[in-house]
N, C-alpha and C positions, 0 to 999 in steps of 0.2 A: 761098742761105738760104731756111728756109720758114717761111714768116711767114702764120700763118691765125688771121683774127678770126672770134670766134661773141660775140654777144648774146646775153646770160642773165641771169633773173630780172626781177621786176617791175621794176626802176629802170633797165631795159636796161644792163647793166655790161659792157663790152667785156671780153672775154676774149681773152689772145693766146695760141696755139701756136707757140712760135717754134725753131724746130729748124737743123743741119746738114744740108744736104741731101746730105752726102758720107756721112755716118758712121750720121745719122739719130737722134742722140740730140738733145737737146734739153730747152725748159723751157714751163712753163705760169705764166702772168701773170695774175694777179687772176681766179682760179677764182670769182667771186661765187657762182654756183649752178649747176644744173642740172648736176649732177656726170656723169647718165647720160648726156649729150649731148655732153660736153668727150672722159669716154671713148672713145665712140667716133667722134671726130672723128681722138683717137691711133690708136686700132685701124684705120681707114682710113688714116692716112698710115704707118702702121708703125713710128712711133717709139718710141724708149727714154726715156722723159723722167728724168733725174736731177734737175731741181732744180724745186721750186716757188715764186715768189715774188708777194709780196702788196707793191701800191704804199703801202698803207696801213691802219690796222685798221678801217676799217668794212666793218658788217658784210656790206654789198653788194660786195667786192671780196674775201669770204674764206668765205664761205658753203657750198663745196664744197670747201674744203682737207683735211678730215679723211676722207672720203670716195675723193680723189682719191691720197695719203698712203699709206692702205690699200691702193688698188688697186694704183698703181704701184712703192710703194717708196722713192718720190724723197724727197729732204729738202726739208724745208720755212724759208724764208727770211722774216722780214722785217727793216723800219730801225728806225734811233732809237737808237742808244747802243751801248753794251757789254751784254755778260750779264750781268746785276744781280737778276734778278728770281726770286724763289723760285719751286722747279720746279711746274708748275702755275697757276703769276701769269697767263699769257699766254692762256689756255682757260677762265679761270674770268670774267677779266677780258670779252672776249667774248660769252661766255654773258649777263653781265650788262648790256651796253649793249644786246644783242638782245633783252632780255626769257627771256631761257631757250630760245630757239628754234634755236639757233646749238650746235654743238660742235665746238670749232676743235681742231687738233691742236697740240702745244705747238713752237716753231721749234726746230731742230737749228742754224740762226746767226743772227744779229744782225750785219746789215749795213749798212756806217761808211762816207763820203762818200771816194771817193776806191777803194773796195773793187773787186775787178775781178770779175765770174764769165762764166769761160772754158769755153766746151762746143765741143770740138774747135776747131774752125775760128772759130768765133765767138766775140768777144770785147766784151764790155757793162760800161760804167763806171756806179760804179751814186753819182748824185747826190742827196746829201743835201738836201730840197726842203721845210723844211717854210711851213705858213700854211694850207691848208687843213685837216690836219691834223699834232700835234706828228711823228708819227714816218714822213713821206711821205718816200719816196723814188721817185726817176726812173731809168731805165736808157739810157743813149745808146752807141750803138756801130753799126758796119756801115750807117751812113747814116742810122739813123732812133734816135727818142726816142720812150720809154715815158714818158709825160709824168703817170699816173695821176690825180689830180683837182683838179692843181697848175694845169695848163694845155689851155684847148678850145677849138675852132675856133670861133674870133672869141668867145671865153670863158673865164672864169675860175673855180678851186672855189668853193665856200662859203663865207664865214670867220665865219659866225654862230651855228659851232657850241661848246660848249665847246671852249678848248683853241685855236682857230683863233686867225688873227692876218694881218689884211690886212697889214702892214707887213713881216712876214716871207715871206707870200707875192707881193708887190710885188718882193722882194730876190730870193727864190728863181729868181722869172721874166726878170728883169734881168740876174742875173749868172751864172746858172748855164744858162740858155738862149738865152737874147738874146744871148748871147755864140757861140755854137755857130756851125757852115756854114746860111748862107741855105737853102741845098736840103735841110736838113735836114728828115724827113718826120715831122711827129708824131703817134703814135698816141696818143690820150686815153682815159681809163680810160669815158667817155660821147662817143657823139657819132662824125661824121666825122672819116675824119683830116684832117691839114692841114700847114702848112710852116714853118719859125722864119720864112721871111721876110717871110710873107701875114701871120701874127699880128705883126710888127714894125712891118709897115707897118699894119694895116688894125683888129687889135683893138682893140674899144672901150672894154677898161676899162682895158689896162695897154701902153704904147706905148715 
């Protein structure tokens, strides 16, 4: 597997490239910004990226999707329910939490706890996560977790945002990772990564 972090944008947002290294296609995880720089971090490894996903809708973890969208082709993913939302809800929505500064492109799926996405050889369950925000979602598969701003080394999201909810993300972290393999390695949407087992034993706010 090929698995490459870049930090981008003022809030430093982990950004992951994470590919087959047989086939060469692959996906891009919380594109926050710096879209010329995700580029060509592709264009050097030579991949095809088909799918794009966002761990959640702020605007620091989607700020180069419409950009990125354009360039590649790929489809664009995020969580939080079924398709409900009139065409255009999701870009406009957006827009508006950023102050107009933001133009996201609208998702091609909505994806549900339990949902799989499969690129070749690789295979990511994608866990529905939420509390730091309503529609986060995580991705676990091939040994590590996309933990996005649900879960940080020796750390936890926000939840004093609209919408947030310590109690829900207390449950998310509990049962939906605390549960997982000790060597489980986690990527966080901010921050070093780390291991379900050091956060089981050692984080200070959720044990």
């Amino acid at each position: 597997m090929i698995l490459e972090a870049l930090t981008v944008g003022f809030i430093a947002t982990n950004c992951y490239i994470v590919a087959s290294d047989i086939a060469k296609r692959g996906m891009v995880i919380d594109p926050g910004a710096e879209a010329k720089l995700i580029l060509k971090e592709i264009e050097k490894l030579k991949l095809e990226i088909s799918i794009i996903v966002v761990t959640h809708s702020h605007f620091d973890h989607l700020g180069a999707v419409k950009p990125l969208v354009d360039a590649t082709g790929a489809k664009f993913a995020v969580g939080g329910g079924t398709k409900k939302t009139l065409p255009g809800a999701f870009s406009k929505m957006v827009s508006a939490m950023a102050s107009g500064s933001i133009k996201s492109a609208e998702p091609d799926m909505i994806l549900t706890d339990g949902d799989m996405i499969d690129i070749d050889d690789l295979h990511f369950k994608v866990l529905f996560t939420p509390g730091h925000c309503a529609d986060e979602i995580s991705l676990y598969g091939e040994g590590v977790l996309f933990s996005g701003d649900t879960l940080f080394n020796s750390g936890i999201g926000r939840t004093d945002f609209p919408g947030c909810s310590y109690e829900q993300l207390e449950e998310s972290i509990k049962k939906k990772f605390y549960t997982l393999p000790e060597e489980t390695i986690v990527y966080p949407g901010h921050g070093p990564a780390t291991t379900i087992g050091d956060e089981k034993r050692g984080n200070p706010f959720i044990r």
